[in-house]
MIBAGU-241736 format. One record per residue: x negated, y, z negated of N, C-alpha, C, CB in turn. Coordinates in steps of 0.05 Angstrom, whole numbers, plus 5000, padded with zeros to 4 digits. Each point is the difference from the previous one (the first is absolute). Glycine has a CB too. Layout:
// MIBAGU-241736
XYZXYZXYZXYZ/...
//
This chain:
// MIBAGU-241736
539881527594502649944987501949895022499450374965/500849355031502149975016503749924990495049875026/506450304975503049984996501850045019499050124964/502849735042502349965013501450355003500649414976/498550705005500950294998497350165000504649904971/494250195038496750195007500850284995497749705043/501850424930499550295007498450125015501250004968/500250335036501650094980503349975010495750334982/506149575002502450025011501750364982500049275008/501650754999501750194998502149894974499150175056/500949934919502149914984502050175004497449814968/505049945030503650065008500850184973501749455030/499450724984500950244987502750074989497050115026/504350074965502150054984501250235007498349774968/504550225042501150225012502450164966499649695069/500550454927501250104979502950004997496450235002/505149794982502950025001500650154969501149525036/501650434970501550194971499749854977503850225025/498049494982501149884978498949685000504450365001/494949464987499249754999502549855024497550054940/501649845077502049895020500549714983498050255051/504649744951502149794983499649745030505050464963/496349305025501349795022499149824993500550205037/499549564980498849745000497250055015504849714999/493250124996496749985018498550274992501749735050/499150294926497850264988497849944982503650275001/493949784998498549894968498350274994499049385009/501550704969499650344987496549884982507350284984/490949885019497550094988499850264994498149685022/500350404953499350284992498150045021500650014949/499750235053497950125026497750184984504450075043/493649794957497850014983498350245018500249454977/498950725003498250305007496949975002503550274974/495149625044497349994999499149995026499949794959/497750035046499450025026500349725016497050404985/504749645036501049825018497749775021504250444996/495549314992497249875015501249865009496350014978/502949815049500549675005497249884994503750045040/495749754942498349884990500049785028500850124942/496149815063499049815027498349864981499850305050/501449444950497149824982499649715020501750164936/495449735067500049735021497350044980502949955064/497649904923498049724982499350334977496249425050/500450604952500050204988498950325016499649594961/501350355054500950235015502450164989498449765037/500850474966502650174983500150325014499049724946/503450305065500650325009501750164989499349885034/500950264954502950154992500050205019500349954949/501649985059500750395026502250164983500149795062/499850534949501450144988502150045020496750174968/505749935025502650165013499150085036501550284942/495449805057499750175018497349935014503050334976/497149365026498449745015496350044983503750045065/496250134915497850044994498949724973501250615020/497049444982499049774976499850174969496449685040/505450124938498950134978498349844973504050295018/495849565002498049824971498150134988500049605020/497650684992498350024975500550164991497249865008/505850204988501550204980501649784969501350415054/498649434964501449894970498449664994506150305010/491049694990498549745004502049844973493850195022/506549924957500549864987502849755003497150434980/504649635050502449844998498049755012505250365008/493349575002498649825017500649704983495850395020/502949614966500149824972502749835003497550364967/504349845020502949955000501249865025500050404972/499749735049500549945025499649695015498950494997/498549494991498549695010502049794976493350205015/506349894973501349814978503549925002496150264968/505650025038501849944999501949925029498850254955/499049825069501649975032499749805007499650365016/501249515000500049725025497150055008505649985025/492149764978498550045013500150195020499549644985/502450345037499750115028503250175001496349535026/503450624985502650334991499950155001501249954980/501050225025500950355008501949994983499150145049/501250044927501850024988500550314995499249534985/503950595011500250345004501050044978500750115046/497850214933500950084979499850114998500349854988/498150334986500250244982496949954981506550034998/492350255010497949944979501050284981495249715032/504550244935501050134982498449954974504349995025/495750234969498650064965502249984985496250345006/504149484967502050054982498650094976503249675019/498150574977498450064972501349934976498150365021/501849814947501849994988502150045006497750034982/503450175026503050055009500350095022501250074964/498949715051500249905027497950125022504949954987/496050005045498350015010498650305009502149555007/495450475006498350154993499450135031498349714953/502550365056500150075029497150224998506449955012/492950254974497850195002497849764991502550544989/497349254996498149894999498949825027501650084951/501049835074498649845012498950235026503049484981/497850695015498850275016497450024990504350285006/494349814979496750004989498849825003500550224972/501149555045497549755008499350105027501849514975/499250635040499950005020496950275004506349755005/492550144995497150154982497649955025501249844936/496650215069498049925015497049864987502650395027/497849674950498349874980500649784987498950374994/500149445014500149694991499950084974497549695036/500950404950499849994960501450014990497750144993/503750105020503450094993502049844998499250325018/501349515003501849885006500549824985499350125035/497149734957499949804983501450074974495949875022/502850324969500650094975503650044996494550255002/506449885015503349965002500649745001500950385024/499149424990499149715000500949924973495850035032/501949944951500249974977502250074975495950005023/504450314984501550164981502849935002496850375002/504049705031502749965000500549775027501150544976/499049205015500349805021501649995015498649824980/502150135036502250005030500949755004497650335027/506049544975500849805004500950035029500849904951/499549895058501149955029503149894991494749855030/507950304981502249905004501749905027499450254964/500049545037500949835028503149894994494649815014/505650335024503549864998500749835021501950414982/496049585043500449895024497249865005503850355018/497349365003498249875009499150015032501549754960/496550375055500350055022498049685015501050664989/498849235000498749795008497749754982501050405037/500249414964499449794979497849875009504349934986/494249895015497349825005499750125039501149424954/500550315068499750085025502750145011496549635005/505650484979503050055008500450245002501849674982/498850475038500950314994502650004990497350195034/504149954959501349934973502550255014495249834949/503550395054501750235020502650015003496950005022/504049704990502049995020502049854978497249995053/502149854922501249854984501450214982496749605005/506450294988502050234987498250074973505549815019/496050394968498250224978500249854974501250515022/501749224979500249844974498649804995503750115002/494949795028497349774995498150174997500949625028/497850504989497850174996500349984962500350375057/501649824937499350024975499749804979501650345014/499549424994499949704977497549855014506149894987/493050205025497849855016497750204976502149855068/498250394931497650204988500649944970499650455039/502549504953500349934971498749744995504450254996/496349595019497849694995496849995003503949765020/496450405000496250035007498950094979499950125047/500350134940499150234985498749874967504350365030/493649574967499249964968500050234980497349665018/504450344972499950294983500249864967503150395041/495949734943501449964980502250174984496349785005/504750044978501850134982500050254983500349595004/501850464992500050254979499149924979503550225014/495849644970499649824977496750055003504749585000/493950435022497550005006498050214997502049725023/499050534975498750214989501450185037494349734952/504750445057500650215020499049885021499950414975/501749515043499749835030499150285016504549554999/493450405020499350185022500449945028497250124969/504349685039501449915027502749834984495049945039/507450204975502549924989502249965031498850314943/503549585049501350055015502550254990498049495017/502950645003502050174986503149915000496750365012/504449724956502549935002502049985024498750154962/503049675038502650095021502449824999496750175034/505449974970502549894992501750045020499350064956/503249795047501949985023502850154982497649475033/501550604945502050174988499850284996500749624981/501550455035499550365007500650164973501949985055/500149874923500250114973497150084984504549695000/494350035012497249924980498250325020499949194987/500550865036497650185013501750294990497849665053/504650374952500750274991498749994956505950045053/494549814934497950074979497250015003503149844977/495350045034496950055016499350295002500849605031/502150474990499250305004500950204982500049905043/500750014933500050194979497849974981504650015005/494849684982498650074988497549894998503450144986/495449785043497149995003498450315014501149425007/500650754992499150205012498550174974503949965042/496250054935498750134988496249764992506250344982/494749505027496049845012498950065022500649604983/501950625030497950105024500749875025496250064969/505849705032500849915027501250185015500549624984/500850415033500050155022503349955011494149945011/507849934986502149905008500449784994499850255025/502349594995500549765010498649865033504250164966/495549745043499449815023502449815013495350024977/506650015039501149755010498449905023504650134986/495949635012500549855030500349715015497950354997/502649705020502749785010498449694995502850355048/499349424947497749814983500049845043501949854915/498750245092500449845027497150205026507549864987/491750344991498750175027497949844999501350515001/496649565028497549985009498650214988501349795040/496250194960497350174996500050225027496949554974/503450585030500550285016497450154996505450064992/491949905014498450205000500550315004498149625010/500750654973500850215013503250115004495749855017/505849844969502550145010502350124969499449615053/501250534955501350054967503049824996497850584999/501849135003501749794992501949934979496949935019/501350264962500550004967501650294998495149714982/507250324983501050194996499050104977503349885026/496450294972498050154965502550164990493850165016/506549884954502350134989498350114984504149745004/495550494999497850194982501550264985496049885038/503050124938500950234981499450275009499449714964/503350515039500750115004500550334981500649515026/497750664966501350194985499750255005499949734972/500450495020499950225008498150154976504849945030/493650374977499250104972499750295018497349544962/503050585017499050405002497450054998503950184976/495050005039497349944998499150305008499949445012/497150654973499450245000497649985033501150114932/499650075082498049975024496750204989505149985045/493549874951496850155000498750115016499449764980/500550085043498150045019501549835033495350024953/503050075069500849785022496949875006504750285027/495349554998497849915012501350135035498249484958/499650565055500350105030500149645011496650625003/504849445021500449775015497849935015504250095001/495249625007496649945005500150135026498649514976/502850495050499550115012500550245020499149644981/501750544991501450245009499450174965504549735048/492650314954499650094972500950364999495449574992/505950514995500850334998501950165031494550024966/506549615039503049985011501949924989498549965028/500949854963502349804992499249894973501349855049/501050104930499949944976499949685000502450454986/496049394995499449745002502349904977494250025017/504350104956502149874982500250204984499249525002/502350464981500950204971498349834981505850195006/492849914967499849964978501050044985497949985008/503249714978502049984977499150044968502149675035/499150524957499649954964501250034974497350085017/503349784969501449934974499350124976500549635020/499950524960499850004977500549854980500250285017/497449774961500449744987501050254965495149465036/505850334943500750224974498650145001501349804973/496550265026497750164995499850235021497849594979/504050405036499350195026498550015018501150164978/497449585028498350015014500649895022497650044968/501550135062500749845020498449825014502450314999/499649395005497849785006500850015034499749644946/498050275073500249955031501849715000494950255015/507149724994500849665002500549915028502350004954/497150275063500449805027500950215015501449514984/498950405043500150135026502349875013494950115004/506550165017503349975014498350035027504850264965/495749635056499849975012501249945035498250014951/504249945037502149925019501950255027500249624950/497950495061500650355009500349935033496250344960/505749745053499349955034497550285002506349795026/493150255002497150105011502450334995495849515049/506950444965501250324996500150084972503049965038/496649854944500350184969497549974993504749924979/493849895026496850164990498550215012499349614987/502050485037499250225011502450234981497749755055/504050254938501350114989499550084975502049835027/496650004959498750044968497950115002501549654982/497350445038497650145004500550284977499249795060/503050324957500950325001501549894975500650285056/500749504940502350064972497549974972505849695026/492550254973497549984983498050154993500849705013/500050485011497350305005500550174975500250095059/502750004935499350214976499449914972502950285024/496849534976499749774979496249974991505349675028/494450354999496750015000498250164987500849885036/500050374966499650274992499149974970503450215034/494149804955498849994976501149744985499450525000/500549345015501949744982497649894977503849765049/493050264959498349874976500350154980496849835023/504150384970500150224977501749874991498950435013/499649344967502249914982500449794996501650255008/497849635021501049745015499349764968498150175070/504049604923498649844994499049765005501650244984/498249755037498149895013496850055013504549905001/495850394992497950125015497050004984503950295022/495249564963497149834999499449825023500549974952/501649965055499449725020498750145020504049674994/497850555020499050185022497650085001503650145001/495649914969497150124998497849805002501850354972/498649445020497749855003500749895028498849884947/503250095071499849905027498750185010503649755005/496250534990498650195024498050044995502850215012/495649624957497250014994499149765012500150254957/501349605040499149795021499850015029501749794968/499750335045500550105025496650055007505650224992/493750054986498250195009496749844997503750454982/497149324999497649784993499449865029501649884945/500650105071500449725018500449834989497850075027/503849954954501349704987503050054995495649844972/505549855035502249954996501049954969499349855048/502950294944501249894978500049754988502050295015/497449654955500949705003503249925003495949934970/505149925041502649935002501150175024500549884950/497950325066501750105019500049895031499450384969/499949415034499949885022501749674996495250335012/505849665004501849724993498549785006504350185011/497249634969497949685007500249835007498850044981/503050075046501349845020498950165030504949854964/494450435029499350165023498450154990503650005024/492149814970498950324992500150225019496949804974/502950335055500050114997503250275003494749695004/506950294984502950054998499650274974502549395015/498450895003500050194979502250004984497550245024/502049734949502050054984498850274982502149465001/497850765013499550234987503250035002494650195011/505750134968502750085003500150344986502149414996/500150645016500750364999501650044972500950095058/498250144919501149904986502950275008495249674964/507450335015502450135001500550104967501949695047/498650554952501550034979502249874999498350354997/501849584980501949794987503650105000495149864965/505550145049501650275003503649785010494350525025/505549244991501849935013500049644991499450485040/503049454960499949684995502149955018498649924949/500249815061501749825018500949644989497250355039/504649604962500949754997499049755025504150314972/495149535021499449745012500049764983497650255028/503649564996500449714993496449894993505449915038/495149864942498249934995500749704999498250444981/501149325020500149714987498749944970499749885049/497650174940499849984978497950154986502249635011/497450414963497550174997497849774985502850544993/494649505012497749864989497850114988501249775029/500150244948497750164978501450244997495149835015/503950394992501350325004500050135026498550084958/501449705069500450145021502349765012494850325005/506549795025501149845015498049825011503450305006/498749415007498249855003499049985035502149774952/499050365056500849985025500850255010501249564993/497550535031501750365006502650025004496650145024/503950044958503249995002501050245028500649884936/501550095065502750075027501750284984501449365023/496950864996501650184992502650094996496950025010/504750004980503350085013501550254999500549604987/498650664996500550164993498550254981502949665015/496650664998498950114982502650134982495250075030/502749934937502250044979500450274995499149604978/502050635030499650354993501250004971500850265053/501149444950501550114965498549874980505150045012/492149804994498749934975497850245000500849415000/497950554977498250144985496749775010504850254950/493949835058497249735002499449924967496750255051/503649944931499849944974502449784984497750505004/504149555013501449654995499449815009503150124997/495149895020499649725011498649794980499550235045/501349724934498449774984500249725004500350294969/497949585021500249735002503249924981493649955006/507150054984502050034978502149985017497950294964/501849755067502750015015499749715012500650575014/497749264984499849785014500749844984497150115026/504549574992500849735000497849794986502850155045/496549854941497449844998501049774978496150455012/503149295009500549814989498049794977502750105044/498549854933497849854973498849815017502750024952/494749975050498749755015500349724984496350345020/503849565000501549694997496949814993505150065046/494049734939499249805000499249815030502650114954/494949915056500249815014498949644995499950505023/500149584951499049694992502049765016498250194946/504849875050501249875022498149835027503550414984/495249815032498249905023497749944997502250205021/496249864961496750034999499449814987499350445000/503149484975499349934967498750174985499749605009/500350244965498850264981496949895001504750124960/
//
């Protein structure tokens, strides 16, 4: 492969803020929830790298196609790989590609296809492109790009919206967020390509919820010292409590501190527990030499995600950005334990949850 730009390069990053930054030399994009690639194509040569310099093409063979068809012969272009489903995007689906079995993959492949969303050009035929402001780059990637229309049935390489009107991005971030986008995106139409550097500003949704604590995880390396994370859980009408996610956000003095504040909590907590099937088949598995299915991450097999369980006894409040499906999407930021809630209030019923939006807008129908 030869390009003016040679992975793997480092994609320019996004430093966070409060509020959508106002002024002149701004251009706002939805900040799309999937997995972050720079596409490398020279004739039919084809690389996709991930966030974290790794290759992900035989996770998603099926964008290949698309790719050849719709890129510049010769190019580095940086985006977003994303599942849109019916109502909106699909973040647990582009997680199960990430599989070791080709069959599988295929078969996901098929079921639920994967589009590429490109917003930047890092290099055109022989030009590195890098150093050229962010308003050519981007009218340079709008001309190159063969896509078709919405009129055409569901495009699987697109470019993503963007506007120099901060009215038009503050509605974006209201109501593309129930398809699963993730915020807003600014940035400056005058910047350079900044590898690695967080150049860019992200305006990400923001909320709070009450939450019943289940269980913790021990910290990786300070196991039955230090507390890793809390397990979060919700009730649904029915009374049933669902797992939606893990807090995380503790300095080393309070997870040594939650050791002892968690201990009398421990004390016969499976008598009852509802969660406690899970426990039982992890310690049958244990005793098999086998791992749980789903208890090892698929980003880190070998990463313990065993966990301690707690009588249900205490709820804590944490920030969250958005929920996907019936869990958070993202580990939320603890901020407070609740003594004046009940864990039996913690229902879903207390959450912000926005009507998912239509993305035919971007995809077509």
């Amino acid at each position: 492969m030869h390009l003016p730009v040679s992975p793997p390069v480092e994609p320019m990053l996004a430093k966070p803020a409060d509020s959508i930054p106002d002024g002149d030399g701004w251009l706002y994009e939805p900040k799309w929830d999937g997995f972050r690639a720079i596409v490398f194509r020279d004739g039919d040569e084809l690389l996709v790298q991930s966030r974290d310099l790794k290759p992900l093409d035989r996770y998603f063979p099926e964008l290949r196609g698309p790719l050849l068809e719709a890129l510049p012969a010769r190019c580095v272009v940086d985006g977003e790989i994303v599942i849109a489903g019916d109502h909106g995007l699909d973040f647990e689906a582009l997680l199960l590609r990430i599989h070791p079995a080709e069959s599988r993959v295929a078969m996901l492949a098929a079921e639920t296809p994967a589009s590429f969303v490109t917003w930047d050009l890092l290099a055109l035929g022989d030009e590195d492109l890098r150093d050229v402001p962010f308003d050519e780059r981007r009218s340079r990637l709008a001309a190159a790009l063969r896509v078709r229309g919405t009129g055409h049935g569901r495009s699987h390489v697109l470019l993503t919206p963007a506007t120099g009107d901060r009215a038009v991005a503050a509605d974006w971030f209201d109501r593309f967020e129930g398809a699963g986008l993730d915020g807003v995106v600014a940035k400056r139409l005058d910047g350079r390509y900044q590898p690695g550097r967080r150049a860019m500003v992200k305006i990400k949704h923001q909320r709070t919820a009450d939450c019943a604590v289940a269980g913790f995880r021990w910290y990786r390396d300070a196991p039955g010292e230090l507390v890793g994370s809390l397990l979060l859980g919700l009730y649904d009408g029915a009374g049933t409590l669902h797992h939606v996610g893990v807090t995380s956000s503790f300095s080393r003095d309070e997870r040594r501190a939650l050791v002892d504040e968690l201990l009398p909590l421990r004390d016969g907590a499976l008598d009852g527990h509802p969660w406690g099937q899970w426990k039982a088949w992890e310690a049958e598995a244990a005793a098999r030499g086998q791992r749980m299915p789903g208890a090892t991450s698929r980003w880190n097999r070998g990463r313990d995600l065993s966990w301690e369980p707690l009588r249900v006894e205490r709820a804590c409040e944490v920030a969250y950005d958005h929920l996907q499906g019936d869990r958070f999407r993202h580990a939320t930021t603890f901020l407070r334990w609740r003594p004046d809630r009940s864990p039996a209030d913690c229902r879903y019923d207390q959450l912000d949850v926005t009507p998912p939006f239509e993305l035919a807008e971007v995809f077509g129908r």
